[in-house]
C-alpha positions in Angstrom: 12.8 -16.5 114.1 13.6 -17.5 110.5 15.9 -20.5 110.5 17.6 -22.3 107.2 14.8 -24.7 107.5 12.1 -22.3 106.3 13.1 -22.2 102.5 13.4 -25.6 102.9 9.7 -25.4 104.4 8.8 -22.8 101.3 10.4 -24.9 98.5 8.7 -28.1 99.5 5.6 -26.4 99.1 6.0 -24.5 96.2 7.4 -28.3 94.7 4.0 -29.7 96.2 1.7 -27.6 94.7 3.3 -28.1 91.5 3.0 -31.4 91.4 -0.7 -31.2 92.8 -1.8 -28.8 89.3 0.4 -31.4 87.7 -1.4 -34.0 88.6 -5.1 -32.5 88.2 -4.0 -31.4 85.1 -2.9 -34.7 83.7 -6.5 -35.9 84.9 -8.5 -33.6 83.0 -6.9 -33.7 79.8 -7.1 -38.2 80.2 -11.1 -37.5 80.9 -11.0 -35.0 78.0 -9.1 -36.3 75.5 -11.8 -38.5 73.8 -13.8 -35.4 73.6 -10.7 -33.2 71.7 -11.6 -33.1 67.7 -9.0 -34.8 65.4 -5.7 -33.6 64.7 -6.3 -33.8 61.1 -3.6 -34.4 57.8 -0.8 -31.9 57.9 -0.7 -29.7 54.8 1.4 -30.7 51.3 3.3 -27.8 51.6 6.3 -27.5 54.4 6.6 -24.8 57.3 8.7 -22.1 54.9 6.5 -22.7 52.1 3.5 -21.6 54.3 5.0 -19.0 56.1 6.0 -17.1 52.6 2.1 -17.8 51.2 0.9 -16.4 54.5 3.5 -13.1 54.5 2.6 -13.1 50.7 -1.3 -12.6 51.7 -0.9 -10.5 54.0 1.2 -7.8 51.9 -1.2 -8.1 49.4 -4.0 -7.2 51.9 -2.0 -4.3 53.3 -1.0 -2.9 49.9 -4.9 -2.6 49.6 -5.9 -1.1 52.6 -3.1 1.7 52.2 -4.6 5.0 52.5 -3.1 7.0 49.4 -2.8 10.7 50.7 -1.4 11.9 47.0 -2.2 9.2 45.3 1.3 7.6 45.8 1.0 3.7 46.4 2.9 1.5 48.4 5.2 -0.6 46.1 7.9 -3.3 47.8 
């Protein structure tokens, strides 16, 4: 018979094992870490300034790629 205690049981568990593949984790990446390559310099330009030369690129890749059934290109 199921009492109040068993999601007690469950939770403590579930909290346990957490913190075990917390734990491991945490170990791994300390052995690891001197073997992880260089984060490297940030770029000059800021996060909006990338994300507009990236969206940039890649409408001028797709503007390319277009298949022109009547010869009617994509302009935007």
């Amino acid at each position: 018979m199921a009492t109040d205690r068993s999601a007690d049981r469950a939770r403590a568990f579930a909290f346990g094992a957490a913190a075990l593949f917390d734990i491991t984790g945490t170990i791994i990446y300390r052995a690891l870490r001197r073997q992880l390559p260089a984060a490297g310099q940030p770029p000059p330009e800021d996060p909006f300034q990338l994300a507009t030369m990236t969206l940039e690129a890649a409408h001028a890749e797709a503007v390319m790629h277009v298949p022109k059934p009547n010869g009617v290109g994509v302009s935007a």
